[in-house]
N, C-alpha and C positions, 0 to 999 in steps of 0.2 A: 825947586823942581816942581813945575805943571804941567803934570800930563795934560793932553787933550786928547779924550777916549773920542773915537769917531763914531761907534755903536754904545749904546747903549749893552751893558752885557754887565748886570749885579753883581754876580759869582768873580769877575776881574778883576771892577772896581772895590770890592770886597776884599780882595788879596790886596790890591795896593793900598788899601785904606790901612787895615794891621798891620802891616809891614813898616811903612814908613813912618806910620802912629799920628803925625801932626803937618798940617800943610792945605794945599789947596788944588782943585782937579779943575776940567771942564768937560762938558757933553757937549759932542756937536748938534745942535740943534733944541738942546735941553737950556744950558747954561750953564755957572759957576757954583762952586759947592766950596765948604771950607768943611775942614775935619780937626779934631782936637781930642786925645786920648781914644783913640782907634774907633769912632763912631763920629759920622757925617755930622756937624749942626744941622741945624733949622734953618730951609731956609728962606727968603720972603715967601711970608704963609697967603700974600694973596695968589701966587703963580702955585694950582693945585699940581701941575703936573712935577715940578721940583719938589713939591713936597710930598709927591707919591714916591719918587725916584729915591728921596732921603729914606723914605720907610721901610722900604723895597734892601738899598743895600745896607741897609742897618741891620735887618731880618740875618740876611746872607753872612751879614760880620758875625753874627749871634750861631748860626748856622757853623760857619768855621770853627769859632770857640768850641765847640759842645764835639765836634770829631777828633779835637786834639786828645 
């Protein structure tokens, strides 16, 4: 299963990252991201803006944890 998120929206991709725990996403106009135990990897660190996106909803998975 790959979703392709068409907005960008952290707090979403955040829920489907925990949920599903392991797999791979897309951004329209971002790119591809891989996930493994419910946090985004790394992803090519020369495109800063994926790697702002990885930090962004890792924050927001971190965020979800700490309300449960």
């Amino acid at each position: 299963m790959q979703p392709n998120f068409n907005r960008y929206r952290p707090l979403q991709i955040a829920r489907f990252v925990k949920v599903v725990f392991k797999g791979h996403f897309g951004i329209k106009g971002i790119g591809e991201f891989h996930f493994d135990g419910g946090k985004v990897l790394l992803p090519d660190v020369s495109n800063k803006k994926q790697l702002k996106v990885m930090k962004e909803v890792n924050s927001a998975i971190a965020e979800l944890s700490m309300q449960v």
